[in-house]
N, C-alpha and C positions, 0 to 999 in steps of 0.2 A: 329561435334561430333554426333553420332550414340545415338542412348536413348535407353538405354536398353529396354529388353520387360517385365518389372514391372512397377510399378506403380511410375510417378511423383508427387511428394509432398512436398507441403512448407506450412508452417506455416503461418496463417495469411498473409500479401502481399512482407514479408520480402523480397522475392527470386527478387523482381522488385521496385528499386525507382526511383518515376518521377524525373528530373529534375526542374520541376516546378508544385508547390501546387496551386489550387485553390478554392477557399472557395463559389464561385458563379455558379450557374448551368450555363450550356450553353445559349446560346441566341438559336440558330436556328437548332432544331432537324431537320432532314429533310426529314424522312421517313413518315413511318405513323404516329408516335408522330412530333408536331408542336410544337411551343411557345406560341399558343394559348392555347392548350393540356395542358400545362406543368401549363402554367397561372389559367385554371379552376381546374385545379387539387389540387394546394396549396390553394385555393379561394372555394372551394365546401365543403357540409356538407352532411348530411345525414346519416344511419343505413350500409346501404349496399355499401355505398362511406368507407366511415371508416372501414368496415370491410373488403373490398377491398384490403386499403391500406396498412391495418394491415399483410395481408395474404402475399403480395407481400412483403414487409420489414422483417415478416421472412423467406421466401424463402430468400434472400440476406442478412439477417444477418447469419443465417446458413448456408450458403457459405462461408462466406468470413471466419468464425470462422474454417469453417473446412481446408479452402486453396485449394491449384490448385492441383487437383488428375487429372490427362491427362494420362488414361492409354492406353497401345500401346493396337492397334484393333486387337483380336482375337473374339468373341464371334459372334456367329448370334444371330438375335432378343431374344430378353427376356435373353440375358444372360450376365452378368456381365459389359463387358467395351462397350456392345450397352447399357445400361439402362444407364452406366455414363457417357458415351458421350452426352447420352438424359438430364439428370441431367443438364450436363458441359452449353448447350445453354438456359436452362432455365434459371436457376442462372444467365449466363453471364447477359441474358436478364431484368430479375428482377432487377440486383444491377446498371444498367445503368439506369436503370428507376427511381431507387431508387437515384441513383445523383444524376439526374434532380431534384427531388421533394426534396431535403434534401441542396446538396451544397456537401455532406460529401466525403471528398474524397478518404477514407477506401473502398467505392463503386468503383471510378473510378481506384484505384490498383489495384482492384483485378479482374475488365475486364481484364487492359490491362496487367496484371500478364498471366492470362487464354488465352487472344489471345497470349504472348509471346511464353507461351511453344506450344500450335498446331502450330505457326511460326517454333520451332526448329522440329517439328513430322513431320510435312504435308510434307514435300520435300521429305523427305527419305522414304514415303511409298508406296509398287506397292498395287498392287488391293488387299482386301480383304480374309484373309485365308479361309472363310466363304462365297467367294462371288456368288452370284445368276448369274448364267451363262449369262445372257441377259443383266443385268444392276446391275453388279457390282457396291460397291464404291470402298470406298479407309480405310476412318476412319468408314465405317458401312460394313455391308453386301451387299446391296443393294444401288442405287445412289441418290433412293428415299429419304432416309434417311438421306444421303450427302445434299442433297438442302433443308431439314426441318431444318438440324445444321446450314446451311448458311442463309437463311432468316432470322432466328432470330439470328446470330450471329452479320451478317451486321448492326440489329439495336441497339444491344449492342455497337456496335463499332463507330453508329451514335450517340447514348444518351452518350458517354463519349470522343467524339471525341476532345471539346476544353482541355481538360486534359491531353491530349497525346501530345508529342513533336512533331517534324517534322518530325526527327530521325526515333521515335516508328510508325508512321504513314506510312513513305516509308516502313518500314519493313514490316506491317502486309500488308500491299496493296501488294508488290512484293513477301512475302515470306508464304503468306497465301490467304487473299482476293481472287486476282487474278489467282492465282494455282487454287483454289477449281471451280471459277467460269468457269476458261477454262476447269474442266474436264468434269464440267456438261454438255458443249455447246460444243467446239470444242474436246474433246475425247469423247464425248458421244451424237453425233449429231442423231441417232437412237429414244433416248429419248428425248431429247432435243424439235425435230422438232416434236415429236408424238400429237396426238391429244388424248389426257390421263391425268387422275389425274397428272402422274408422269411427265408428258413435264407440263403441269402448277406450279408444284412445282417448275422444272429448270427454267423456265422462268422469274418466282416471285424473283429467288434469286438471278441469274444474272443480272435480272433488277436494282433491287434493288443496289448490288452492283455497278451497275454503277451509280446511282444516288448520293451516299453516297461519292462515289470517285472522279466522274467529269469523267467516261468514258462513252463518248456520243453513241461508236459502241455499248457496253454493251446493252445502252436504248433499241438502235434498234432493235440489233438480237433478245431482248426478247419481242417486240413489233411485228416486224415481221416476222423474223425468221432466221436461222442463216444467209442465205444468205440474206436477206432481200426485197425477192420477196412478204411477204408477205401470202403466201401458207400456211404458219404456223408461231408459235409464240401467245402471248398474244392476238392478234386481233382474231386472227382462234380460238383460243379456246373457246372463248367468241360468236364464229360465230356457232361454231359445235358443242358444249357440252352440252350447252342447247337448249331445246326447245323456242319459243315465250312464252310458259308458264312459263319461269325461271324451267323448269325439268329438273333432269339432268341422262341422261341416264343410267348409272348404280345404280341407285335409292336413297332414301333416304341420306342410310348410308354413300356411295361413294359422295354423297352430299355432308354432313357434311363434309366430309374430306377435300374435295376440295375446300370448302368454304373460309378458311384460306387463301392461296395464291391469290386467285383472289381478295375478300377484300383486304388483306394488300397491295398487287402490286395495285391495283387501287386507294387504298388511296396515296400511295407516289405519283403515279403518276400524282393527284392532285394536292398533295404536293408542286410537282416541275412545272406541266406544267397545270395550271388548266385550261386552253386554251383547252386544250383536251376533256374536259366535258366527264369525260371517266365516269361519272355514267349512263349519258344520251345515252351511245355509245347503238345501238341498241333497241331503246325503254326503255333504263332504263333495260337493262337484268341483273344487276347485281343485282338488288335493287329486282325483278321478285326472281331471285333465293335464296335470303334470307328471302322474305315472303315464298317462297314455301316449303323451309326447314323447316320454324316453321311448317305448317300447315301438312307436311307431319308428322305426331305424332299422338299418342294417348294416354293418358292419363303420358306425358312428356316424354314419349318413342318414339324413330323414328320407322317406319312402315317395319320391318324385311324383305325388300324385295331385292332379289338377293340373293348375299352375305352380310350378313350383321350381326353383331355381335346383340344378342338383349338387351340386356342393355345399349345400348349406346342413350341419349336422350337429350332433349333441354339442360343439362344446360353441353353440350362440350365448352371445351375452345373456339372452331372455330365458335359457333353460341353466344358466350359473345361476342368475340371480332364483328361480324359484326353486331349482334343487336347494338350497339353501332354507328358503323360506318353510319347505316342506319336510326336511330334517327338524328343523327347529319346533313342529307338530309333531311330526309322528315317529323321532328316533329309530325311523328303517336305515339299518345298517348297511343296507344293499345296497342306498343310495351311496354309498361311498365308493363304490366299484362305477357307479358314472362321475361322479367328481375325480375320480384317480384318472378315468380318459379324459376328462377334459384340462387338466393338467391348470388346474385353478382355480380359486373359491370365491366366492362372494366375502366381501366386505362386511362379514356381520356374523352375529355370535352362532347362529348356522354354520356358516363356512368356517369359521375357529371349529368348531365340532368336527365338520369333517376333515377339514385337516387334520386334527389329533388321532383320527381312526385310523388312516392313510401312512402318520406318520408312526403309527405304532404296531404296525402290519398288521393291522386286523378288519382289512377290508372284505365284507362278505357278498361273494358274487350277487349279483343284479341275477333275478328269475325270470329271465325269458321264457314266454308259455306258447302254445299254441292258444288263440284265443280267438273272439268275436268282438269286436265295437260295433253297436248301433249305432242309428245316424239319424237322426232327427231328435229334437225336441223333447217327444214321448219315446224316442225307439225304436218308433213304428215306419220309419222310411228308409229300410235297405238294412245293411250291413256291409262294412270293412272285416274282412276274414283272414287272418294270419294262422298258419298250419308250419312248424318251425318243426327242424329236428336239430341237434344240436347243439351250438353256441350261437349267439348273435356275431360274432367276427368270422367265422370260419365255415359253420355250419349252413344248411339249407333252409331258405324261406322260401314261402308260398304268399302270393298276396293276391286273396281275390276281391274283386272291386264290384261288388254288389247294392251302392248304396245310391242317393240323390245325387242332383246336379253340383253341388256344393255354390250354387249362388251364381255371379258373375265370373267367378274364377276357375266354376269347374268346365270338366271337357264330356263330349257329347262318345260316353266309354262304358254305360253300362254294360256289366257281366265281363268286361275285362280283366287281366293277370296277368303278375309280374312272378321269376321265380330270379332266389338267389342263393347264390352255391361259392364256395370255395372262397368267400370273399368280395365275389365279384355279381355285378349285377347281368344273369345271362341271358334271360328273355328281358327285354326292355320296357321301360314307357319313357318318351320324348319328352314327357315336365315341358315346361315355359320355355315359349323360342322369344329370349330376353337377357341381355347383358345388361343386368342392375348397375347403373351409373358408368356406365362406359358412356358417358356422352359422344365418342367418335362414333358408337352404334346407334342410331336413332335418337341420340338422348340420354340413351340408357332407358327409354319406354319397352314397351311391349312392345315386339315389333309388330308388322302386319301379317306376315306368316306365322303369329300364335293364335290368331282365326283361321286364316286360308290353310292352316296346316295339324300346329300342334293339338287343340279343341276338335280338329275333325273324327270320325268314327274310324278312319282308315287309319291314323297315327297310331290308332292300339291294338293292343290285343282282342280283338274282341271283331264280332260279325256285322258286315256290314252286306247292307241287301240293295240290288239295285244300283252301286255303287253311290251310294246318297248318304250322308249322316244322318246317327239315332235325331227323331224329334223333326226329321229335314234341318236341321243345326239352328233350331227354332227355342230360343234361350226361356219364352213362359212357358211352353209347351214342356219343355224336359225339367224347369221349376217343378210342375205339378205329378209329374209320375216318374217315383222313384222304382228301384228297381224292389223285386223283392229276395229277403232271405229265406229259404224254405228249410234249409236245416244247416245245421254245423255240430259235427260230432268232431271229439278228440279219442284216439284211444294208440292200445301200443302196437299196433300191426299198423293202420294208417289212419290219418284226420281228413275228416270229409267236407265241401262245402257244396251246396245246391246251392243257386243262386237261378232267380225267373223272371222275365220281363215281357208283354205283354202291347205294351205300349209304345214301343221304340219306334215298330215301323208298325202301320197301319194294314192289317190282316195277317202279321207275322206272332207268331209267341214262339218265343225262344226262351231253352230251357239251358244251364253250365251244370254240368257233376264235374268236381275236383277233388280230387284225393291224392295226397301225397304219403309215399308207400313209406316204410320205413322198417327193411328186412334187417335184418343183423349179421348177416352174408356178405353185404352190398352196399353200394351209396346208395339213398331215399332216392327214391324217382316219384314222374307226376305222373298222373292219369286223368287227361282229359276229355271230357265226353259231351258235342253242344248239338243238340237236338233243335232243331227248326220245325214248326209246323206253317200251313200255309193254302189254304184251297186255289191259289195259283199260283203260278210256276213265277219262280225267281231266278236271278242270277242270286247267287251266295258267295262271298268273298270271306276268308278267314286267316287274316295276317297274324304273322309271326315275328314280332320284331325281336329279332338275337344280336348278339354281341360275338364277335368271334371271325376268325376264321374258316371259310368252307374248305373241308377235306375231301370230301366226295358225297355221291349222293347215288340212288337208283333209278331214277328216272327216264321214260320210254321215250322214247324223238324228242331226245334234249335238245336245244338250238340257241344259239348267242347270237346276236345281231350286231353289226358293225356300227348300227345308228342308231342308239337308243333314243328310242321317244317319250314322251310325257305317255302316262296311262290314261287320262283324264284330261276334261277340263274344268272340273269343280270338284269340289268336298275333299278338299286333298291329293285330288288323284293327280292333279294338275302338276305334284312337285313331286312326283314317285318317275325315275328314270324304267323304262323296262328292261334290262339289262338279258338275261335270258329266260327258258322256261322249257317246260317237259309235260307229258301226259302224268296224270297221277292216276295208277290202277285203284283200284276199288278198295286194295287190301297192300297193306306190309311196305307202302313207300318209306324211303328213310331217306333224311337229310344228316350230316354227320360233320361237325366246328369244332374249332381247335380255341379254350379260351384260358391263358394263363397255362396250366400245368394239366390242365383235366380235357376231355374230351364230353363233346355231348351231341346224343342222338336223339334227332326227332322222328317216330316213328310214328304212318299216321293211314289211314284211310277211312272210307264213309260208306253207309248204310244207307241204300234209299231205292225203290226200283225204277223211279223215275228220272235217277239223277243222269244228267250227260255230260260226256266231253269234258272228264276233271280236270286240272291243266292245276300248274304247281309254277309257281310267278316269283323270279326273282327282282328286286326291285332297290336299289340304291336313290335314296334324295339329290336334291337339286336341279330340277326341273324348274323353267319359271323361278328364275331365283339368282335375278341380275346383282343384285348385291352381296350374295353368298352368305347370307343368315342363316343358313341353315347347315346343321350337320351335316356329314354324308353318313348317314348311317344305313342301314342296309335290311333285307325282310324277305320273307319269302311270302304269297298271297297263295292260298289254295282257293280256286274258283271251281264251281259247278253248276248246271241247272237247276232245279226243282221245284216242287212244292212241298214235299217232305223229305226230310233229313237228317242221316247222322254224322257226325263229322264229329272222330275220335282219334286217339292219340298218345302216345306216350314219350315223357323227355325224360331222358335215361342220362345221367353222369356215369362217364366210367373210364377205366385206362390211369396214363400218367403220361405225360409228356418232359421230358429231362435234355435241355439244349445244351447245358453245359458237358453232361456225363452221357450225351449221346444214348440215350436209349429213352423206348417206347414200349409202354406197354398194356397192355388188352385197348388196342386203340379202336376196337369191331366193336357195333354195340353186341351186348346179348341177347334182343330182344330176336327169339327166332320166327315168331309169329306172333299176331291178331287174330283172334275170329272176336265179333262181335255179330249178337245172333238175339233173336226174340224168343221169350219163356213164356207159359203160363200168367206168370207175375209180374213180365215186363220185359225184361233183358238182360245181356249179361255181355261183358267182353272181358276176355281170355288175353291174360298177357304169360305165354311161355317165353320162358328165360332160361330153358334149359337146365342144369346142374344148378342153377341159382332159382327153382322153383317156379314152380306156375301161381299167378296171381288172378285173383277173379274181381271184378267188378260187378256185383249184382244190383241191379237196378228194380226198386221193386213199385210200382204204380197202385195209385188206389183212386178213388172218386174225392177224395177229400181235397175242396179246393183250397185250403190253406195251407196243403200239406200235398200235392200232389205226386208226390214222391221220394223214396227214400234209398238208399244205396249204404252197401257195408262193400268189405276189403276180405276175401280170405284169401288162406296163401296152401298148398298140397305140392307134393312130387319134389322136395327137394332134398338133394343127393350129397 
């Protein structure tokens, strides 16, 4: 029988009675929920165990109240029957979980209610009316979305599995199960075999499936690949996705995502074969890439880099569930300082754990480091550079972006940096111009200004020559040269990062020194230092994207214009308003923003005997930009001539700002001068700061081309 294209609905579980009742949960879940799982879970106490359980219980008693809605697939993302399809595997998910821990078996009818009608849908549907040209599904838009319903559908269908007859069991395996997992792998062998978020989602779900049902080839294609040569699949993904640092190439946010699958698929696969010691697989890279994911944050937010939405932060469902999984390994206490922010636990004898730490005050702070994550595969392609002082909520970060393209999702930004201070994020990066499932915005797609804009070289921090993006915003070309990391020191005066590129622009090499200071006088400041080389003259442009309000500045034949224009008309320029601008002298320009409660000075100027006509560019979004997708966010651009170049700088925190109790204070930066100047050795730039000491940057050069350079931090003269 054909199901119309309205909505499926019944009442409570009426439309499906078992044949046989049972008042007892399962003995042996077999996914990533155990009997062990099931046992701490009815056995555990605590604040945020209970509130937990509370959350999950009404997800699944408002389902089951509401009944089986299985509407036929029309919508793309963010729109109607994709949001309840997303609903459809939550729920399923929830009220199986919800038997286990109860007995009740209102839970397990109204699984196997929900699996019965997708059994009558799934046959009768071709691809997607909405579907995404490359990776169609069937009940979504895309197939990606197809293996997020299956992974957790499978364990729906594991936690209520002895409540099902044999009958209902062949059905859903031959008439659903099995349909969806062959379209992921053998109709969709492109994705399947990819080495991507989205072949890790296929792989997790057909895995899975096979483990739940007993089909052994299942294990394997998603172990090793569909053919089973091993090329690809679970193993490869876990080979090529991460770095030895647990980094995972398309950044942070693409992190998180991906997180899910490989946890849950590595947990079942304990589950069933713990012979495999599949956390150990590779030095422990799974366990590598869910510390890195916490650390890659700031102040509970992940670090907006690539694409990347920016509210999206530690307390994702994807980083509950594997903090959880990763307590349950390695009994880091610390981890309970991120489960106490995310104000809730996973469902399993992990999360009982960390609940009881939490609820017995003995949560031990999480180690924020200064650190390094590699990026590629072996290591060997760049570096992600974190240079922190403080805490992660309050304190200052440094983030330099020294690493590859990160695939389809990354942006055209090497040797760019983010800094964050008081909380707040103050130099910036634009992440993803994308409202996930707003369907009133595009769809909820990418919009088209996350190429003509946010991917451009001008959206960040970082140098742009010619006004043209790294690579000419040419996506094989910036796959194959990643940036390099030339050194990263930590120490207690300041942590340094070189970062060197080569390949961006075609006769340019460009070199980043970053060091962020950290006096015991004073807040940590940065010290920026980006050297161009070039046997013909360029234009060099060197944006600053801040957060804040402008206070004042120094600049020589300042001038605002009554009609801002576009600066461009490609590579981004094209949605930068020019709002006003000024000469920038050679030496000791400062820019000076009011953000939150703190003050901050950009102090800056450049090294070169060739350079001309510096000019200092102020620049607010929304240019070309008849829909209004885009921020207004705001930037200053330093422009100049050259062939060779120094262009240096330092961002100074400092003051107080108090709106309530009316007072200001050191709202001046300190910074009394620059001299940056050439040595014997190389160079060196001089930051006097007065009563708060003089600080040196030495730059020391040598012929080693792996190593072309090194820099330390000393500090003399302070009073």
């Amino acid at each position: 029988m054909k199901i119309p294209s309205f909505i499926v609905k019944a009442s409570g579980v009426a439309c499906l009675l078992l044949s046989a009742i049972h008042v007892s949960a399962a003995e042996t879940p077999s996914l990533v929920m155990s009997k062990s799982d099931i046992t701490a879970l009815r056995d555990g106490s605590g604040e945020l165990l209970e509130r937990s359980m509370m959350s999950n219980k009404q997800v699944a008693d408002e389902a089951v109240a509401e009944g089986v809605v299985v509407p036929w697939p029309k919508d793309a993302g963010g729109g109607y029957t994709h949001e309840q399809h997303k609903r459809n595997y939550k729920a399923m998910y929830a009220a199986g979980l919800q038997y286990q821990l109860s007995g009740e078996t209102r839970y397990s009818n109204y699984v196997a209610a929900m699996l019965d009608a997708y059994a009558e849908m799934y046959p009768q549907l071709g691809l997607h009316p909405e579907k995404k040209e490359q990776t169609p599904g069937k009940l979504f838009w895309q197939s990606l979305n197809e293996a997020v319903w299956l992974v957790y559908t499978i364990q729906a269908y594991d936690l209520v599995a002895d409540a099902l007859t044999d009958a209902q069991k062949e059905r859903f395996k031959s008439e659903l199960l099995f349909p969806v997992a062959d379209y992921l792998s053998k109709g969709q062998p492109q994705t399947f075999d990819k080495i991507h978020n989205h072949g890790t989602w296929a792989v997790a779900a057909v895995g899975m499936v096979g483990y739940a049902t007993g089909r052994d080839d299942y294990v394997e294609q998603a172990l090793t690949g569909l053919d089973q040569s091993g090329n690809s699949g679970f193993y490869k993904q876990m080979d090529e996705l991460f770095s030895p640092d647990g980094y995972y190439t398309e950044g942070p946010y693409y992190q998180r995502y991906a997180l899910m699958p490989f946890v849950w698929f590595a947990k079942a696969i304990e589950t069933n074969e713990p012979e495999k010691a599949i956390f150990e697989y590779r030095d422990g890279i799974l366990l590598k890439a869910i510390y890195t994911t916490i650390e890659l944050s700031y102040n509970g937010l992940f670090l907006p880099i690539n694409d990347a939405i920016k509210d999206k932060g530690i307390k994702t469902e994807e980083l509950v569930q594997a903090l959880a999984i990763a307590y349950g390994i390695t009994s880091d206490k610390s981890l309970s300082d991120i489960a106490r922010q995310q104000e809730r636990v996973s469902l399993s004898a992990g999360g009982v754990a960390l609940s009881k730490i939490i609820a017995s005050n003995s949560v031990e702070p999480y180690p924020y480091e200064s650190k390094i994550y590699r990026d590629g595969a072996t290591g060997e392609q760049g570096a992600l550079t974190l240079m922190r002082s403080g805490d992660n909520e309050t304190g200052t970060l440094v983030v330099a972006k020294n690493t590859s393209q990160g695939m389809g999702h990354g942006h055209y930004d090497r040797l760019s940096w983010q800094l964050y201070d008081n909380g707040h994020e103050v130099v910036t990066d634009y992440g993803a111009a994308r409202y996930l499932n707003v369907e009133a915005k595009y769809g909820g797609h990418y919009l088209l200004e996350n190429n003509t804009w946010a991917k451009q070289s001008v959206a960040h921090n970082t140098l742009v020559v010619d006004q043209k993006s790294q690579f000419g915003g040419d996506l094989d070309k910036a796959n194959e040269r990643p940036a390099e990391q030339v050194m990263f020191a930590a120490g207690e005066l300041a942590d340094i990062s070189i970062g060197r590129i080569n390949t961006a622009y075609d006769g340019v090499e460009f070199t980043r020194v970053q060091a962020l200071v950290k006096p015991t006088s004073m807040e940590p400041f940065v010290i920026d230092v980006v050297s161009a080389r070039s046997d013909d003259k360029h234009q060099y442009d060197l944006p600053l994207h801040f957060n804040g309000q402008v206070i004042d500045h120094n600049l020589n034949n300042a001038e605002s214009f009554e009609a801002w224009q576009a600066m461009g008309d490609d590579s981004g320029y094209q949605h930068m308003l020019l709002r006003s601008q000024g000469d920038s002298a050679s030496n000791n320009n400062r820019l000076t923003w009011l953000l939150g409660n703190r003050f901050y000075s950009y102090n800056y100027g450049h090294h070169g005997a060739d350079a001309e006509a510096a000019k200092t560019l102020f620049f607010q979004l929304g240019a070309n930009d008849p829909n209004h997708n885009l921020r207004r966010d705001q930037g200053a651009v330093r422009r100049l001539t050259a062939s060779d170049v120094v262009m240096y700088a330092v961002v100074e925190p400092h003051g107080e700002y108090n709106g309530t109790a009316e007072y200001v204070k050191n709202a001046y930066s300190r910074v009394k001068s620059l001299d940056y100047k050439s040595t014997k050795s190389g160079a060196e730039l001089i930051v006097n700061m007065g009563d708060a000491g003089t600080y040196t940057l030495e730059l020391i050069h040598s012929d080693n081309s792996a190593s072309p350079v090194k820099a330390k931090v000393t500090k003399t003269n302070e009073n």
